[in-house]
C-alpha positions as CSV (number, residue, x, y, z in Angstrom):
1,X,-8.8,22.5,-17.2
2,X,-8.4,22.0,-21.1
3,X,-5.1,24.0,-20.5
4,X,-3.5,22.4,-17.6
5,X,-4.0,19.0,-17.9
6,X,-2.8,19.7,-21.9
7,X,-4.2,16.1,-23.3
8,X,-1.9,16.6,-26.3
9,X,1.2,17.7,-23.9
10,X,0.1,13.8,-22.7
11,X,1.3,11.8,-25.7
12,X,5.2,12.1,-25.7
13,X,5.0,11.5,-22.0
14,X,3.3,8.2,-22.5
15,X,5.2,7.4,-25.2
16,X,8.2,7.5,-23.3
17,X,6.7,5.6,-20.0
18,X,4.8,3.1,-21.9
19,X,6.9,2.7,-24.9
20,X,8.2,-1.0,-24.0
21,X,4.8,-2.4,-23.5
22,X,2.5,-4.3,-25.9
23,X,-0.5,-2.3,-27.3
24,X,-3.3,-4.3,-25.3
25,X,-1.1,-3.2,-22.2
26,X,-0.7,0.2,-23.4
27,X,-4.8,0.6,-24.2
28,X,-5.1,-0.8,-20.4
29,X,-2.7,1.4,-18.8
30,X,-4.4,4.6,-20.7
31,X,-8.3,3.6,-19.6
32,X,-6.8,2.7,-16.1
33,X,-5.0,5.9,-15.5
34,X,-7.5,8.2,-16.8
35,X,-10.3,6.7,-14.7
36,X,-8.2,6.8,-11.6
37,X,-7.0,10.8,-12.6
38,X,-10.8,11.5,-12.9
39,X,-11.5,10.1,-9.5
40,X,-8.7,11.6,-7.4
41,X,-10.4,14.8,-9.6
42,X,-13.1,14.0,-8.4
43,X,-12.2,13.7,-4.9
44,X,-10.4,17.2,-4.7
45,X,-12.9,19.0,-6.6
46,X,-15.2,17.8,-3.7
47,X,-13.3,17.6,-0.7
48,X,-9.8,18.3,-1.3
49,X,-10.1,22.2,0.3
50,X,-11.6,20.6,3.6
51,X,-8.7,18.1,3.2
52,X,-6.0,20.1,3.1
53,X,-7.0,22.7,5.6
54,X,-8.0,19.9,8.1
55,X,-4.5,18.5,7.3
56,X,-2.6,21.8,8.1
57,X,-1.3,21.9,4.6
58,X,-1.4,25.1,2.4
59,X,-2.1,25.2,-1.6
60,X,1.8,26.3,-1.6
61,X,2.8,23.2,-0.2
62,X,1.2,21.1,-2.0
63,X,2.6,23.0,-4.9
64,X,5.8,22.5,-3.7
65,X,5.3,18.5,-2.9
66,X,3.9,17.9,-6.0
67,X,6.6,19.7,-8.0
68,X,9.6,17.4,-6.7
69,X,7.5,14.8,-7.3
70,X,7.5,15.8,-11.0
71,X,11.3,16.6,-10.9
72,X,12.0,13.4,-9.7
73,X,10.4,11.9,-12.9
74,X,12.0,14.4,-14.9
75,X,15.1,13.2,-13.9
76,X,14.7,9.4,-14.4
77,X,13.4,10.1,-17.9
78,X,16.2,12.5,-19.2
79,X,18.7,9.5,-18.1
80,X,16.1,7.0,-19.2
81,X,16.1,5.1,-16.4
82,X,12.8,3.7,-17.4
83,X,13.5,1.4,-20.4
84,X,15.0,-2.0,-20.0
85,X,18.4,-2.5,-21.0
86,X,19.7,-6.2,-20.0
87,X,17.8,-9.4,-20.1
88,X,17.7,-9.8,-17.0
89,X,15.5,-6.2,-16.6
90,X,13.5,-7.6,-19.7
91,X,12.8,-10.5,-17.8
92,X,11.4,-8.5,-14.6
93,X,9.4,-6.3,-16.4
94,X,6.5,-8.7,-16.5
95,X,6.3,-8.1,-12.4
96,X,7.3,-4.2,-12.7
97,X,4.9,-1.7,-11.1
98,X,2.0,-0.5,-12.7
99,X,3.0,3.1,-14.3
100,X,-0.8,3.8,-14.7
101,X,-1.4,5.2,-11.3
102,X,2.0,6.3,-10.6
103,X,3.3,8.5,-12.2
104,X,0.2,8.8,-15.3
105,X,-2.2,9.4,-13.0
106,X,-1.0,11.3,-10.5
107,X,0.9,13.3,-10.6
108,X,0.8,13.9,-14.6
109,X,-2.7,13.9,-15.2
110,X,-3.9,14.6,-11.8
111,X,-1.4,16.6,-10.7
112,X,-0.4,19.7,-8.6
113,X,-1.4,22.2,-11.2
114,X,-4.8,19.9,-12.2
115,X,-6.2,19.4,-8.8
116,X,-5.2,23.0,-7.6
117,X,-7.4,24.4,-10.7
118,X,-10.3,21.8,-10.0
119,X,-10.6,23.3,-6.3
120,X,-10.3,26.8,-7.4
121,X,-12.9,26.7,-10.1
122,X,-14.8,24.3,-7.5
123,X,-14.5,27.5,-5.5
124,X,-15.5,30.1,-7.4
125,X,-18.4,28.0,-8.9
126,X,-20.1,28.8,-5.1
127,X,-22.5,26.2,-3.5
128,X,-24.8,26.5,-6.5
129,X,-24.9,22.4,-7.6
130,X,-25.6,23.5,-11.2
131,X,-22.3,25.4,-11.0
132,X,-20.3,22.2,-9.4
133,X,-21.8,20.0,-12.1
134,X,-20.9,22.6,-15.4
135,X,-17.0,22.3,-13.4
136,X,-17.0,18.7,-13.3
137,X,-18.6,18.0,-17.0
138,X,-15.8,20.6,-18.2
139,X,-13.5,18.3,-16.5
140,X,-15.1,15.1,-17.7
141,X,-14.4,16.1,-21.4
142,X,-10.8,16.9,-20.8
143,X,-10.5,13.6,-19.6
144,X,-11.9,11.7,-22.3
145,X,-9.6,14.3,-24.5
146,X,-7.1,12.4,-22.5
147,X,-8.0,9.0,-23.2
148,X,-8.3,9.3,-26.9
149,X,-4.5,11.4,-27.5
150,X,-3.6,7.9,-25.3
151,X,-5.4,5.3,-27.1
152,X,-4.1,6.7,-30.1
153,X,-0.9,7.5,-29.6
154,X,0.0,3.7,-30.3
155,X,0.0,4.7,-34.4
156,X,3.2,7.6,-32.8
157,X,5.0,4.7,-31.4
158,X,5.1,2.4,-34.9
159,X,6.2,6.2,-36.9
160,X,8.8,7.6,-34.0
161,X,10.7,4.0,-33.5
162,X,13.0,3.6,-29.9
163,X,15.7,6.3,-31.5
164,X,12.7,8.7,-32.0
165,X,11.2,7.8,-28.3
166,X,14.4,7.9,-26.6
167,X,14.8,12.0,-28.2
168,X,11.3,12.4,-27.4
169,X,11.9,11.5,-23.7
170,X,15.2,13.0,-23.2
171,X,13.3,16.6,-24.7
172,X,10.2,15.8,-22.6
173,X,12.3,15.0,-19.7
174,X,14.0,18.4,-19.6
175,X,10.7,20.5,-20.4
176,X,9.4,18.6,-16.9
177,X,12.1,19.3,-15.1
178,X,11.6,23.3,-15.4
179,X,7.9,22.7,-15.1
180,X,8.6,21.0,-11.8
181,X,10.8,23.8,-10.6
182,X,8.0,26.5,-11.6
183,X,5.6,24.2,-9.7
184,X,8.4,24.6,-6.7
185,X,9.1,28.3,-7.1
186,X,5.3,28.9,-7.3
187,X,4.8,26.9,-3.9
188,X,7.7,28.6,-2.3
189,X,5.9,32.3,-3.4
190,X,2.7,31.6,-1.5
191,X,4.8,30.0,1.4
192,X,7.2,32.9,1.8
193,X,5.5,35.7,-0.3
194,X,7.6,38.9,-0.6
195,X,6.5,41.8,1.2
């Protein structure tokens, strides 16, 4: 879990979503999205197998889904069509959406490759609860390892200024968008495996 959700990996990505907003509302967003990653985590480590196959849909799928998803962030950050760049746009960002479930939480922390790994390790843990419980700790700490590269990544912000962000999220932005097509092209292997 330490691997896939990458808590460091985390920071740049923040940065460059929540760069524009003051530090109480950057500490708020962090706590908010890592609590609601842990309990769609939560969720899928405990039911998201009997979801999905009640639903019809396979782990390749979701894959896929979840991978354009990312791309589609990708995109928006390499043109960096998430900062504000009038004042009339400066104005509306006191009603803009809240970025903490969407995209922070899910898909980024909680995403395709995170809640695939919870419900295989779920999985191979067996029906033992001890087992279940050792997953779910495991992924407990990862998540606090999220929280704190968040909560401090405010000191990143003060040394990296908006030049510094904006090359961080251009970079970022590009690394995502090949991570979203190997989320794709990993979907589409289990969906249409050669023979």
């Amino acid at each position: 879990m330490l691997v896939v959700v990458d808590p460091v990996g985390l920071v740049p990505m923040f940065l460059a979503l929540a760069s524009d907003r003051s530090a109480s509302e950057r500490r708020r967003v962090a706590k908010r999205a890592v609590l609601i990653a842990g309990g769609i985590l939560l969720a899928f480590a405990l039911g998201g197998s009997w979801l999905l196959q009640r639903l019809g849909i396979s782990l390749g799928a979701f894959q896929v889904a979840g991978g354009i998803l990312l791309l589609w962030i990708a995109v928006r950050m390499v043109f960096a069509e998430h900062q504000r760049e009038t004042a009339a746009e400066a104005a509306e960002a006191l009603n803009r959406p809240d970025i903490s479930v969407f995209p922070l939480a899910i898909p980024i922390i909680a995403g395709p490759g995170s809640l695939a790994s919870i419900m295989i390790l779920v999985g191979k843990a067996g029906a033992g609860p001890a087992e279940v419980a050792w997953v779910l700790a495991t992924t407990g700490t990862v998540l606090i390892l999220c929280y704190a590269a968040l909560r401090f990544s405010e000191p990143l912000v003060r040394r990296l200024g908006q030049t510094g962000v904006n090359v961080v999220t251009r970079v970022l932005g590009m690394l995502l968008d090949a991570l979203a097509v190997q989320y794709v092209a990993d979907g589409a292997r289990v969906l249409f495996p050669l023979r």
